[in-house]
Legacy VTK file of the C-alpha trace (Angstrom):
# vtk DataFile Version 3.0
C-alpha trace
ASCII
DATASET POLYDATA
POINTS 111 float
-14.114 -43.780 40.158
-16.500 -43.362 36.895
-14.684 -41.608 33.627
-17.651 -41.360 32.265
-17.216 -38.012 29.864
-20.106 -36.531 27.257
-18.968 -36.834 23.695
-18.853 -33.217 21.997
-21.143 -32.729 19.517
-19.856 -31.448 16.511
-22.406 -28.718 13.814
-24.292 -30.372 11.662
-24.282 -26.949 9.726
-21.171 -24.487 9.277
-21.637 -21.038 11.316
-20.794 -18.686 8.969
-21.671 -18.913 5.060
-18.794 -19.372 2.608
-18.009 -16.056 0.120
-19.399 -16.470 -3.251
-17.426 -18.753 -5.949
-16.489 -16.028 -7.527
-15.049 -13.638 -4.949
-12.994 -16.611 -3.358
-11.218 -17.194 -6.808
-10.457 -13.680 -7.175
-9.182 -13.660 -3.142
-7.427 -17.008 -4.021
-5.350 -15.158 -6.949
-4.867 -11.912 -4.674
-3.230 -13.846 -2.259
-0.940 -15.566 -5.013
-0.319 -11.298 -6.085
-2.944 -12.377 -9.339
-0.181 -14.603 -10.956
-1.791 -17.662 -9.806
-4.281 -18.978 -7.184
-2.682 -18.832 -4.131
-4.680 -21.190 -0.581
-4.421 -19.962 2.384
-2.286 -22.646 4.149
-1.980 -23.088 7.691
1.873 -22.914 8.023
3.024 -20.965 10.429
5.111 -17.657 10.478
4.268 -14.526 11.139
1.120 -14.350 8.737
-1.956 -16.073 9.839
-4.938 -16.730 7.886
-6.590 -14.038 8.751
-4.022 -11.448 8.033
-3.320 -13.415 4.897
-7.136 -13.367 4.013
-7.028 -9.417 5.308
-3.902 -8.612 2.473
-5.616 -10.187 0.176
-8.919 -8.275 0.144
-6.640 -4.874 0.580
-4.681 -6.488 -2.655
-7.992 -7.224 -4.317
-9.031 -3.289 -3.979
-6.033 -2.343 -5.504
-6.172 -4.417 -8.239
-9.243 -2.944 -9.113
-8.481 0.340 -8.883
-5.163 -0.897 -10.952
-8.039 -1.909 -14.054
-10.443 0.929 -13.400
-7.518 3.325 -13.795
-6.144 1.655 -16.750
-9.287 1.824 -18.934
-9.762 5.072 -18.046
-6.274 6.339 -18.941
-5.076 4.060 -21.608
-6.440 2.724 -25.483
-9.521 0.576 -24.725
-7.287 -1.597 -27.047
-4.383 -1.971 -24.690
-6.688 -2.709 -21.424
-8.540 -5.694 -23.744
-5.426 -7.230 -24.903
-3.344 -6.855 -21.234
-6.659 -8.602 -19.565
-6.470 -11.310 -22.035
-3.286 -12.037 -21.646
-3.750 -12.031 -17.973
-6.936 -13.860 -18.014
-5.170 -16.964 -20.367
-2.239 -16.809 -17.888
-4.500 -17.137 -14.886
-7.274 -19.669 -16.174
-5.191 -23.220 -15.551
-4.628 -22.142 -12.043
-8.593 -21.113 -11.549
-9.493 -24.465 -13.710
-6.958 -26.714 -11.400
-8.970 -24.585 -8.155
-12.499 -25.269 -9.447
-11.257 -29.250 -9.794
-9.481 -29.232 -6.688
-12.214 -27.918 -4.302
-15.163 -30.085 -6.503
-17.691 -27.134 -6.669
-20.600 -29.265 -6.720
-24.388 -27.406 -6.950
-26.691 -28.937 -3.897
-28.364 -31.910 -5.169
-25.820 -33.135 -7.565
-24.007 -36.374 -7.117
-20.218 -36.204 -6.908
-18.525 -38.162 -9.964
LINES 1 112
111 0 1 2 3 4 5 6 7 8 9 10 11 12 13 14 15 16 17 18 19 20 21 22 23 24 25 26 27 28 29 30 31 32 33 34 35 36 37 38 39 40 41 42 43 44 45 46 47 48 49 50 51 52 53 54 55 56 57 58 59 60 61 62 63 64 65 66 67 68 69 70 71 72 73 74 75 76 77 78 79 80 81 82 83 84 85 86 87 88 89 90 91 92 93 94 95 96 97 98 99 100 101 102 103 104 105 106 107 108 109 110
């Protein structure tokens, strides 16, 4: 008797194409409710990724309408200083995400 099986071949190239920088930052902080970056970890529960990555993008609408909202109804003043003080809360977590995930442009070495 021969147990002769075919190795799987794995993609050389991923099927779907990752979300802009950007936009996964912004889904990164929605899913930690825009206090800090939040990853979507695989422990179990009754949220999976998916659904996590789902309440995030429904979190991320509403957090624009949230800013839209506010500079339409409040001192331009007020809207500037709140987003500063969120943005300097928010910018270790983003700087520690950048370092963690090594954004690195195609072409460029990794140090």
């Amino acid at each position: 008797m021969s147990w002769d099986f075919e190795r799987p071949t794995l993609p050389t190239s991923p099927t779907t194409t990752p979300p802009p920088w950007p936009l996964f930052v912004m889904l990164l902080l929605a899913n930690g409710w825009f206090l800090r970056p939040q990853v979507f970890d695989h422990r179990g529960g009754e949220f999976t990724v998916p659904r996590r990555l789902r309440n995030a993008g429904i979190r991320l609408v509403f957090f624009a309408a949230f800013w839209i909202a506010a500079v339409w109804l409040l001192p331009i003043w007020v809207v500037a200083l709140g987003s500063t003080v969120w943005f300097v809360k928010v910018l270790p977590g983003i700087r520690a995400v950048h370092a963690g995930f090594q954004n690195i442009a195609p072409g460029d070495e990794p140090n």
